[in-house]
Every structure is written in C-alpha cells, then in structure tokens.
DOVEX-710367 format. One record per residue (C-alpha): residue number from 1; residue in three letters; x, y, z. Coordinates in steps of 0.2 Angstrom, whole numbers, plus 2048, in hexadecimal, padded with zeros to 3 digits. Each point is the difference from the previous one (the first is absolute). Layout:
! DOVEX-710367
<rec><pos>NUM</pos><code>ALA</code><east>X</east><north>Y</north><up>Z</up></rec>
...
! end
This chain:
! DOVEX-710367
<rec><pos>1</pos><code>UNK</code><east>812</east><north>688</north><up>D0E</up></rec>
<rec><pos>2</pos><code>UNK</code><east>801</east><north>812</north><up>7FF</up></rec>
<rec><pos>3</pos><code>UNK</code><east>801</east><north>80E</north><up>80D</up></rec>
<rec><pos>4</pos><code>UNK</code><east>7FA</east><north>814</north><up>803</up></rec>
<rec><pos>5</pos><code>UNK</code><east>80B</east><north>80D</north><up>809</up></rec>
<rec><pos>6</pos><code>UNK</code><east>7F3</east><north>80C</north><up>80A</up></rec>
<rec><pos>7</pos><code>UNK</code><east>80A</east><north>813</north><up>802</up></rec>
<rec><pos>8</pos><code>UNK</code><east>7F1</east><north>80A</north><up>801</up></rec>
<rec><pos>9</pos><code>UNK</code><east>7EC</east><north>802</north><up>7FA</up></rec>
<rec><pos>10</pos><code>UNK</code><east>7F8</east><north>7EF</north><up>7FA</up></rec>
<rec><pos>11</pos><code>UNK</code><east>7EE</east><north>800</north><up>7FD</up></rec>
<rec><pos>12</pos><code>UNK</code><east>7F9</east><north>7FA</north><up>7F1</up></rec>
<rec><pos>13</pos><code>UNK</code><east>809</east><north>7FA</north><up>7F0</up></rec>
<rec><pos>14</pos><code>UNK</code><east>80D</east><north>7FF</north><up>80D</up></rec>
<rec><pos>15</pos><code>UNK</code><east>7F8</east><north>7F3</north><up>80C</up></rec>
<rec><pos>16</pos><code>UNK</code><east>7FB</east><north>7F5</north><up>7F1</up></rec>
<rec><pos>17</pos><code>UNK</code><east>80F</east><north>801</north><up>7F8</up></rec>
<rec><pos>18</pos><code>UNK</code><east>809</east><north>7FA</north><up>811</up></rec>
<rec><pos>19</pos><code>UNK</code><east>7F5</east><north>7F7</north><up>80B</up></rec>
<rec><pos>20</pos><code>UNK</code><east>7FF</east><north>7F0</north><up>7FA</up></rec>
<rec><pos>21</pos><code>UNK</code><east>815</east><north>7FF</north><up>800</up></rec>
<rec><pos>22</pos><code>UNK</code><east>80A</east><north>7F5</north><up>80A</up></rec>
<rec><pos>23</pos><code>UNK</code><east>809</east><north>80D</north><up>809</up></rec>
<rec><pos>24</pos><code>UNK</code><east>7F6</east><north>811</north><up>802</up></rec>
<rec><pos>25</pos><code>UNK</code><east>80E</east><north>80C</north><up>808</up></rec>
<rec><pos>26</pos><code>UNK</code><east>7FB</east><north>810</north><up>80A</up></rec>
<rec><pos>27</pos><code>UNK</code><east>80E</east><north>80D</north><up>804</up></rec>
<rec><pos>28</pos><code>UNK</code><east>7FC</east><north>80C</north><up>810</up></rec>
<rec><pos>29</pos><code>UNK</code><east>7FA</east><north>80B</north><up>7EF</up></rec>
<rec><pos>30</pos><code>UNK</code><east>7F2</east><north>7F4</north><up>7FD</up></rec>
<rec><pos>31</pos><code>UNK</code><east>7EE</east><north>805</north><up>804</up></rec>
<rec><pos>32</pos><code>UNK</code><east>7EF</east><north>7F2</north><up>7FA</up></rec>
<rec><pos>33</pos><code>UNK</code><east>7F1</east><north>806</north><up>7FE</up></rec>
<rec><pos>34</pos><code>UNK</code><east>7F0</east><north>7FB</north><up>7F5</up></rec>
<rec><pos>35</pos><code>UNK</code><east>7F8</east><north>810</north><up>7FF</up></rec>
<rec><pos>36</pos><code>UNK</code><east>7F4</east><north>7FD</north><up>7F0</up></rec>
<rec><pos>37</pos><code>UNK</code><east>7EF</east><north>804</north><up>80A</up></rec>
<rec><pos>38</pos><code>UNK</code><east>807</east><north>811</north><up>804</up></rec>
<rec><pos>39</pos><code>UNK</code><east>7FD</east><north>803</north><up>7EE</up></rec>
<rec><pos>40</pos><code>UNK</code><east>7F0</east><north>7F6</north><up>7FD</up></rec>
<rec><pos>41</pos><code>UNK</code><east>805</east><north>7F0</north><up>7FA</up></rec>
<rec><pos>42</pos><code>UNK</code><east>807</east><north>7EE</north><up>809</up></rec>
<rec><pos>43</pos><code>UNK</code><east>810</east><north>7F7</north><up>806</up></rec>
<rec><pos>44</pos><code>UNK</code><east>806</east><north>7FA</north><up>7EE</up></rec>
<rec><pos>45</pos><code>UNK</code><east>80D</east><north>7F7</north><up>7F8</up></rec>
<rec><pos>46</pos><code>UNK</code><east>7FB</east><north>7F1</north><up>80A</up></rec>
<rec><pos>47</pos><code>UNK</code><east>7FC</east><north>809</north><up>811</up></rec>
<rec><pos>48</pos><code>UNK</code><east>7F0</east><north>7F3</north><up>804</up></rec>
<rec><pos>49</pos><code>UNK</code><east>80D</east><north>7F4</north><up>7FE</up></rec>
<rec><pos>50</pos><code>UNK</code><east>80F</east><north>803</north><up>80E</up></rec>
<rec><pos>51</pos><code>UNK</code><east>7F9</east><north>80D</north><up>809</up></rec>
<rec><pos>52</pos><code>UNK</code><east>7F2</east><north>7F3</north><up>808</up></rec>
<rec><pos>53</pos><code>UNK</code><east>80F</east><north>7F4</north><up>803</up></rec>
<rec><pos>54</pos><code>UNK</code><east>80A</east><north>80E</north><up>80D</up></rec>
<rec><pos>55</pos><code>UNK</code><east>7FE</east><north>7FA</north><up>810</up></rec>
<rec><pos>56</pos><code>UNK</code><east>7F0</east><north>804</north><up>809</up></rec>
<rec><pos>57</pos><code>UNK</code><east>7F6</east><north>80D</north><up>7FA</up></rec>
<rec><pos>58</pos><code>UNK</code><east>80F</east><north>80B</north><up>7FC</up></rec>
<rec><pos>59</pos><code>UNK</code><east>7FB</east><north>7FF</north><up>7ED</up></rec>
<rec><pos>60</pos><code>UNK</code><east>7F0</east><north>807</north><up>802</up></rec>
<rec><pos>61</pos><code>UNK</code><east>809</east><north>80D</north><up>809</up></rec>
<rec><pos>62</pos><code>UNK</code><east>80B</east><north>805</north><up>7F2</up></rec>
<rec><pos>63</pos><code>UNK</code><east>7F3</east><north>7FE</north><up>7F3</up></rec>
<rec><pos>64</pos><code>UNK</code><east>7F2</east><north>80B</north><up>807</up></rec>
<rec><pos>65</pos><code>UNK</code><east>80A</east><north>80C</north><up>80A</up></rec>
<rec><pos>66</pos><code>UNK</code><east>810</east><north>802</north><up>7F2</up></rec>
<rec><pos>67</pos><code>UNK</code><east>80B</east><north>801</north><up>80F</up></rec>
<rec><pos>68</pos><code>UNK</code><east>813</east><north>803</north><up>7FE</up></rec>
<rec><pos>69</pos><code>UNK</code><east>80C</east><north>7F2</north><up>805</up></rec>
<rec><pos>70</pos><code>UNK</code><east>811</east><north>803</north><up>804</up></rec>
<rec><pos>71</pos><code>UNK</code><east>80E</east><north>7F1</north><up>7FE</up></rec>
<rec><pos>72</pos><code>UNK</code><east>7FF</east><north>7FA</north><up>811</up></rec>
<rec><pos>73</pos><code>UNK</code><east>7ED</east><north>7FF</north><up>7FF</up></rec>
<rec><pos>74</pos><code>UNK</code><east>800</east><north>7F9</north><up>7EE</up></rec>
<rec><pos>75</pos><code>UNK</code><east>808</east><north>7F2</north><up>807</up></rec>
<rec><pos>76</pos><code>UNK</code><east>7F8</east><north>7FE</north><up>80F</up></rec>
<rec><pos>77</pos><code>UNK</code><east>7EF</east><north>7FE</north><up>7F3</up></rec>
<rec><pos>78</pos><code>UNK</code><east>809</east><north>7F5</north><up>7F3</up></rec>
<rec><pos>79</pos><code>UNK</code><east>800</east><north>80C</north><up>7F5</up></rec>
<rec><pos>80</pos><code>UNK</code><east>812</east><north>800</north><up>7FC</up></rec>
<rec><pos>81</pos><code>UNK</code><east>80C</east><north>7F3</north><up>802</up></rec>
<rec><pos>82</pos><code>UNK</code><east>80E</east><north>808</north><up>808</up></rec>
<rec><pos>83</pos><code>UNK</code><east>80A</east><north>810</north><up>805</up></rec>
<rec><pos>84</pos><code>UNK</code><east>811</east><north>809</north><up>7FC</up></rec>
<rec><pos>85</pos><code>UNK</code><east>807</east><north>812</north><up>802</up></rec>
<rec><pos>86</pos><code>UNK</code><east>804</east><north>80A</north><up>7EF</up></rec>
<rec><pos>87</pos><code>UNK</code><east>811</east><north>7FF</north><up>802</up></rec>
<rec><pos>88</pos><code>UNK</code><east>800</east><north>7EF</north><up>7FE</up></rec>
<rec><pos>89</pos><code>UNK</code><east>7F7</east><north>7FF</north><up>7F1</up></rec>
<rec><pos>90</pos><code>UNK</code><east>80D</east><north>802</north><up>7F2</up></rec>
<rec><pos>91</pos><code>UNK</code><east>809</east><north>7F2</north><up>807</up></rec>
<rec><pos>92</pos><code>UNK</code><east>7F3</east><north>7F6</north><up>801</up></rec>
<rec><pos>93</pos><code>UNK</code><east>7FC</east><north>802</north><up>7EE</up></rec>
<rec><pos>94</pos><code>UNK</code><east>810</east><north>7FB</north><up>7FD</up></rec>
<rec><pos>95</pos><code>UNK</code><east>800</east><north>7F2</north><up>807</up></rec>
<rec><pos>96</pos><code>UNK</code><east>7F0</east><north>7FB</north><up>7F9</up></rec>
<rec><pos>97</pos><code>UNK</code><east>808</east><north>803</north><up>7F0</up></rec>
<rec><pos>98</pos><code>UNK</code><east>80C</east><north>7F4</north><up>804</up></rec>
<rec><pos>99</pos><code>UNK</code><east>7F6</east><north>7F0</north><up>805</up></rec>
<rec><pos>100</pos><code>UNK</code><east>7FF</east><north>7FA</north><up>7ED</up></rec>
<rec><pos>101</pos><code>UNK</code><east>7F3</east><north>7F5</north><up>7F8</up></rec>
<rec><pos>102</pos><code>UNK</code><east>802</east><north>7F0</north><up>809</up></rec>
<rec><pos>103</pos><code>UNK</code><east>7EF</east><north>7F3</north><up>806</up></rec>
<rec><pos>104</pos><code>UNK</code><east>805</east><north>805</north><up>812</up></rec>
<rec><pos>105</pos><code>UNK</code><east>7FF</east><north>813</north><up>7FE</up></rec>
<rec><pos>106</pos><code>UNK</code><east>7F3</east><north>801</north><up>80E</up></rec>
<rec><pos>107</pos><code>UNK</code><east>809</east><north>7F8</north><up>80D</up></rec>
<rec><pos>108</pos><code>UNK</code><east>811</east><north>80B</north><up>7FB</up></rec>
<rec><pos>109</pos><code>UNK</code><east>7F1</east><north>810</north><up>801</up></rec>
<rec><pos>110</pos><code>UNK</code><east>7FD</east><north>7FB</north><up>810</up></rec>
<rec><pos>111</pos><code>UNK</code><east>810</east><north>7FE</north><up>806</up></rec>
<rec><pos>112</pos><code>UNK</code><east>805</east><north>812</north><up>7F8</up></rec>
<rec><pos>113</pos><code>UNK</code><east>7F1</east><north>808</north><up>808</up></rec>
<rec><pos>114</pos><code>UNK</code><east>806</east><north>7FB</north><up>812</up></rec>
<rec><pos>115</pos><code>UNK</code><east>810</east><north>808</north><up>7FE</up></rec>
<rec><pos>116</pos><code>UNK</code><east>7F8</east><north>812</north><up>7FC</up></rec>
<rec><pos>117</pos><code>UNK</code><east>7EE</east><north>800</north><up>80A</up></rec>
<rec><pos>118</pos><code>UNK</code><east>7FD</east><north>801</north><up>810</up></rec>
<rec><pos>119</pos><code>UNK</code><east>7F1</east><north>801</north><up>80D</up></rec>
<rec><pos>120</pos><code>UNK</code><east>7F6</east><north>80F</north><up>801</up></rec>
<rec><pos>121</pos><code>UNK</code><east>7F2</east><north>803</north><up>80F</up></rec>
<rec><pos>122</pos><code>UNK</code><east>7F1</east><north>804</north><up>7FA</up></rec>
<rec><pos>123</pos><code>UNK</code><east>7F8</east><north>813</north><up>804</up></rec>
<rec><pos>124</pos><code>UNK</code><east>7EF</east><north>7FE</north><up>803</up></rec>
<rec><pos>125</pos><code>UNK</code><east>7F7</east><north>7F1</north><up>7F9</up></rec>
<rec><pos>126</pos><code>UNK</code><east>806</east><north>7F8</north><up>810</up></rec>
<rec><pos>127</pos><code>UNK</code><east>7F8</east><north>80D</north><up>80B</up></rec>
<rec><pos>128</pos><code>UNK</code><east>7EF</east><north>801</north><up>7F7</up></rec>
<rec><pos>129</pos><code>UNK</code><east>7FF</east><north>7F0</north><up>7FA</up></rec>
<rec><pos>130</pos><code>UNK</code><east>7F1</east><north>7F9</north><up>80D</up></rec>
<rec><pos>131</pos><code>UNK</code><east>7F7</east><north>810</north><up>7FA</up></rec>
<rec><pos>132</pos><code>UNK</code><east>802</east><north>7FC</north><up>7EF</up></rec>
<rec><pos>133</pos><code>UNK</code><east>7F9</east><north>7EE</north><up>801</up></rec>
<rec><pos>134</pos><code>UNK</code><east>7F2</east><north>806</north><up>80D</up></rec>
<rec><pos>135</pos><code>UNK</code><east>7F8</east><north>80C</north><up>7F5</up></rec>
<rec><pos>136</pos><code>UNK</code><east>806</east><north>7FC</north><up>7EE</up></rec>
<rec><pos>137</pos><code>UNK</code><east>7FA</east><north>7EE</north><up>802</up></rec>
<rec><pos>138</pos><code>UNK</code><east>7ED</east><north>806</north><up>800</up></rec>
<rec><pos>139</pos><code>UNK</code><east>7F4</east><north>7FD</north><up>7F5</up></rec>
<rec><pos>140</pos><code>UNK</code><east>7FB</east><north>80D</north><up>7F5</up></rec>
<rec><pos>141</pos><code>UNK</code><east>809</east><north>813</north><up>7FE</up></rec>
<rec><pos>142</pos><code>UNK</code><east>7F3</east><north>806</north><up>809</up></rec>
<rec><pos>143</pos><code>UNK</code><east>806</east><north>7F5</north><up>811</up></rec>
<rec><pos>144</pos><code>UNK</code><east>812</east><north>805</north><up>7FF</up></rec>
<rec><pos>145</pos><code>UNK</code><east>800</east><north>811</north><up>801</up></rec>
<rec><pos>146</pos><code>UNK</code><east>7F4</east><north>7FF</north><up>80F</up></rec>
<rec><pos>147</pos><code>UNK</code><east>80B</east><north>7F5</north><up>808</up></rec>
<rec><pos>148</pos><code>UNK</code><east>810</east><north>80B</north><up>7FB</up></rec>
<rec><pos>149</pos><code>UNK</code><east>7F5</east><north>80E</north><up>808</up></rec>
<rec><pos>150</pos><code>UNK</code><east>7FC</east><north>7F7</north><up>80F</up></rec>
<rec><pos>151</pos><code>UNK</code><east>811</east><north>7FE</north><up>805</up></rec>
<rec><pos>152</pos><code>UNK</code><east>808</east><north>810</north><up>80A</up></rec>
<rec><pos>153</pos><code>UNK</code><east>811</east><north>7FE</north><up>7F6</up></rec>
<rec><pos>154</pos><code>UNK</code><east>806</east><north>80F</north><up>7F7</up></rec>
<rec><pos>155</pos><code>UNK</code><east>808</east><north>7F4</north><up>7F5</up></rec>
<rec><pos>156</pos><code>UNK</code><east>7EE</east><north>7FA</north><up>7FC</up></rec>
<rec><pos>157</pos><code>UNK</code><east>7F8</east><north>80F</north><up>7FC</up></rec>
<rec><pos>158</pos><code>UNK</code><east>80C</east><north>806</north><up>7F4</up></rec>
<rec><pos>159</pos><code>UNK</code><east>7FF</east><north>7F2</north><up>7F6</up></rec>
<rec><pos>160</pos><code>UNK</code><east>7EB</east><north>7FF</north><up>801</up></rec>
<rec><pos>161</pos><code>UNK</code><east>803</east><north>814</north><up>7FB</up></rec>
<rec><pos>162</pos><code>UNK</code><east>809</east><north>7FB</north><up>7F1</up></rec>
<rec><pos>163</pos><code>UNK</code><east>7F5</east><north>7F0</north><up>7F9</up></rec>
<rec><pos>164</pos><code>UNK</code><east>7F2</east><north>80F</north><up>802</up></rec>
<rec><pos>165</pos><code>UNK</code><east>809</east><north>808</north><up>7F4</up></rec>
<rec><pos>166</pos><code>UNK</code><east>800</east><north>7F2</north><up>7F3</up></rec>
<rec><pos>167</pos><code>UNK</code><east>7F6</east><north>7FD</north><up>7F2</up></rec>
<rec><pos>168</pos><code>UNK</code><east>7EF</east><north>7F8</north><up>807</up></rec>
<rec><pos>169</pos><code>UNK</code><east>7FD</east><north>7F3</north><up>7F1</up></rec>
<rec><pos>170</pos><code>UNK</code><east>814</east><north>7FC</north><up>801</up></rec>
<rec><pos>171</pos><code>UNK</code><east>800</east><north>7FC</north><up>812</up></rec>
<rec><pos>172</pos><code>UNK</code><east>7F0</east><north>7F4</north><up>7FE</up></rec>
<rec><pos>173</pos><code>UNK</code><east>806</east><north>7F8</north><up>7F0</up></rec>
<rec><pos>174</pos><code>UNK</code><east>813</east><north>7FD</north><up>808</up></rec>
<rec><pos>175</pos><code>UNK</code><east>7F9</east><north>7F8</north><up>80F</up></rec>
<rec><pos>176</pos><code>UNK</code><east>7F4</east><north>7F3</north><up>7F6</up></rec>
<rec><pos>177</pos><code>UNK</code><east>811</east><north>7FF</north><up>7F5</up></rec>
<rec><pos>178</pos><code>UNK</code><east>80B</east><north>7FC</north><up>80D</up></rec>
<rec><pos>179</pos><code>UNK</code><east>7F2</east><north>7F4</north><up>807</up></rec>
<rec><pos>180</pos><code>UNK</code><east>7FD</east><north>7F5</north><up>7F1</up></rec>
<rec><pos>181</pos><code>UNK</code><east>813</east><north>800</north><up>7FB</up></rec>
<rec><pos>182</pos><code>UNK</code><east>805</east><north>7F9</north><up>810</up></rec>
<rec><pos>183</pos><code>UNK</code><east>7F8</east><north>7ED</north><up>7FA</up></rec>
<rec><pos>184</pos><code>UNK</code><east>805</east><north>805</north><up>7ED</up></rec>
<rec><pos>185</pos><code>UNK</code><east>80F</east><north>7FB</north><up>7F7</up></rec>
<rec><pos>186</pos><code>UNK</code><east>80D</east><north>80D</north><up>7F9</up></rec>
<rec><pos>187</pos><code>UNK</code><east>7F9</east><north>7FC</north><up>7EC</up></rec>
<rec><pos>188</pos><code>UNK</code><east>7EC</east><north>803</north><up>807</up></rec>
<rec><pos>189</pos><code>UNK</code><east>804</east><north>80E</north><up>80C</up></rec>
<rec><pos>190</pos><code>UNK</code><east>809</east><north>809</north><up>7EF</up></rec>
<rec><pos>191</pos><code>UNK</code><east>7F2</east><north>7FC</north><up>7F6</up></rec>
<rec><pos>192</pos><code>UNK</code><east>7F6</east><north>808</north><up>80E</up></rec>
<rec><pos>193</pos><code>UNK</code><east>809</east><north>80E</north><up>7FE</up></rec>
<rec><pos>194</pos><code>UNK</code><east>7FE</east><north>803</north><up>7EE</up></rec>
<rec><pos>195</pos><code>UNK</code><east>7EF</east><north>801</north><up>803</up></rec>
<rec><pos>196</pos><code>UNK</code><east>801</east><north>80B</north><up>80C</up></rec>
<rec><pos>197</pos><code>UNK</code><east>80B</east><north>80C</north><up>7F7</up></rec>
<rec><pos>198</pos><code>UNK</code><east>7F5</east><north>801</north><up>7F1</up></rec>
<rec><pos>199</pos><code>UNK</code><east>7F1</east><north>805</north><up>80A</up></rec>
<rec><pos>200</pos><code>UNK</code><east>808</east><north>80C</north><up>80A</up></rec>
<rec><pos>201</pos><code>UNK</code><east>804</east><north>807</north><up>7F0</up></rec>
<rec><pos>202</pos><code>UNK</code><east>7ED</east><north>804</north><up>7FD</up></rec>
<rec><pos>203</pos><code>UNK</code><east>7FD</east><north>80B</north><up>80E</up></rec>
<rec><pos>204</pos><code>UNK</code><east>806</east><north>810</north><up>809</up></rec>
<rec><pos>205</pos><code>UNK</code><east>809</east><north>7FE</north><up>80D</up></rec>
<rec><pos>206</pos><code>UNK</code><east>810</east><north>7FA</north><up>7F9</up></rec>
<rec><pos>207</pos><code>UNK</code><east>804</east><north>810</north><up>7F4</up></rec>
<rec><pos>208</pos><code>UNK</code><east>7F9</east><north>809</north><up>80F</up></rec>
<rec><pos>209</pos><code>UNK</code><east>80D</east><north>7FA</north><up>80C</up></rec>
<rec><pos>210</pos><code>UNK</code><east>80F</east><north>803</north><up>7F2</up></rec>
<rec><pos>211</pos><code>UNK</code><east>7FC</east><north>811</north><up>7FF</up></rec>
<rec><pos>212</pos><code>UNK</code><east>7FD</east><north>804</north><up>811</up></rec>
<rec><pos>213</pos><code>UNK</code><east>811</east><north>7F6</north><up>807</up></rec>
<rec><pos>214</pos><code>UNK</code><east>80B</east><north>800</north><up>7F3</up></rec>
<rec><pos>215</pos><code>UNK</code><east>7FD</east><north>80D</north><up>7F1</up></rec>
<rec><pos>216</pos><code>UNK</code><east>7F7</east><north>810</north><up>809</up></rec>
<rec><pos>217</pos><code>UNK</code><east>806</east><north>7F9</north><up>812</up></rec>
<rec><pos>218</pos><code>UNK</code><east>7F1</east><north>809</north><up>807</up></rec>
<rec><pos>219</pos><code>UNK</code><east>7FD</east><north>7F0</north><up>80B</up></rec>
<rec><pos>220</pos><code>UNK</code><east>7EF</east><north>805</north><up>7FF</up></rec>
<rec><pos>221</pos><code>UNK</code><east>7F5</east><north>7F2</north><up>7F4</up></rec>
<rec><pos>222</pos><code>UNK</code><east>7EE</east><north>803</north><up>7FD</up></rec>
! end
C-alpha cells in the first residue's frame, strides 16, 4: 500500500514512481502530462501499459498529443485517484503518519482519504471527450489528424496543430506502442519498452528534441 501526493509538474520519473500506487493524490497545483514525443522519444515508464487502459481513446490522446491534465480531468481519465486542496495536505500527511503498520491499513487509508478529498468536476475531458474517441480511435497517425482536421472545433485544431509539432517517428512508434500494450501485460509491455528505449538511443531525434526543448529551448528540432 503505498500512496503519492501530486502539488505540481508530474511527467516522467514522476509518473512511474506514482502511478502504480493505491492512492495517487492531485492538489488544484497538479498538472499530468506525457510529453516524451515532443522531444523525440515515447510514453515510458510503463506508458504502453496504463495509458491504453484510460477509458476510450483518452490514452492515445495523452500519449500522442502530450496534453496537460489538470486534477479535475486527471480524475475524470483515471489517471489519479483522488482530489484535495493544498491546505489540507500537511494534515493529511499527518494522519497518514498516524495509521501504523497494521494488516488492515488499506481499509484505515480509505477511510482517512474520505475525510480530506473531495469531488472535483472535470474541465475539459468531459466536453471533448466524443472528439477524442471519434478521431483518436483511428487506425493509423495518419487517420487522426484528418479526422481532428475535419472537425470545425477550435479545440480540435489546436491539438492537431501541436501533434504536428511532434517528432514524426515518436508519434508513429507511440501509437503502435499504445496499440500492442493495450493486450500486453505490465511485465511484456516494460520489456517492450526497454526495447524501445535502447533503439531510440540510436538515432537522432531524441538528442534533437532535448536540445531543441529543454537545453537551447529553441523549440525548433531539425
């Protein structure tokens, strides 16, 4: 049992070190996102594995577009488990620290985690959620972005305008990722990974999209 505290950024190392918790907890600071093929590589630490299992086709949203969720979307997609204010969080902790080892430690979570969280409406999945199961259940890359252009949505372009931006070979590998790690288990769709990450590791784009994005901040990759 064991459980993560979101108050701000979690992307990478921070997704895999929480994701797979009991309770993953997102303050009104919390914003999810799974931005990797922005800078030339894929949903990792174990993306083809829980990212297929949102509901719909909200996964292969997050995976190829490297949208932002705030708390009340994160938990409208599964992502996290539950929601409470920052002022609330010290106490909390507190009380988590207080539970003691005990075999019914879960249940006495549980029962902690309803005093402090509470309900939170989502901001947009809701709204955009047909889109997003319309045109990101397609069949190749290719097919979503003509659906997403298809559709006279502001909300639509903008999102086809940034997977445009992406690295090409990124967006096709993450969709046949997310695809095959849908019927994987969580031990094959790691071993996938590994694969993928030592490969990726052999070409250009990924030390390309590090400099461009997050060393030179150019946003410009060649």
């Amino acid at each position: 049992t064991y459980l993560s505290i979101w108050n701000g950024l979690v992307m990478g190392g921070g997704v895999g070190l929480s994701i797979y918790g009991n309770a993953r907890i997102a303050t009104e600071n919390a914003r999810f996102a799974m931005p990797e093929t922005g800078i030339g590589v894929f949903p990792d630490v174990g993306g083809s594995y829980f990212l297929p299992r949102c509901p719909g086709s909200v996964g292969m949203y997050l995976g190829l577009s490297g949208a932002r969720l705030k708390p009340g979307d994160s938990l409208k997609a599964g992502i996290s488990t539950h929601y409470v204010d920052t002022k609330s969080v010290d106490s909390l902790i507190a009380g988590v620290e207080n539970l003691g080892s005990s075999r019914d430690v879960t249940a006495k979570l549980d029962t902690l985690l309803s005093q402090y969280c509470r309900e939170l409406q989502d901001e947009t999945l809701t709204i955009n959620l047909n889109i997003i199961n319309h045109c990101f259940s397609k069949s190749s890359v290719e097919e979503i972005l003509t659906a997403l252009d298809a559709i006279d949505v502001e909300w639509s372009k903008q999102i086809a305008s940034r997977i445009k931006k992406k690295s090409p070979t990124s967006l096709k590998v993450t969709f046949r990722q997310l695809k095959e790690g849908k019927c994987l288990s969580f031990e094959d769709c790691m071993a996938m990974e590994l694969r993928l990450a030592l490969r990726f590791m052999e070409d250009h784009d990924f030390y390309e999209g590090v400099r461009a994005v997050i060393i030179e901040k150019d946003n410009q990759p060649k």
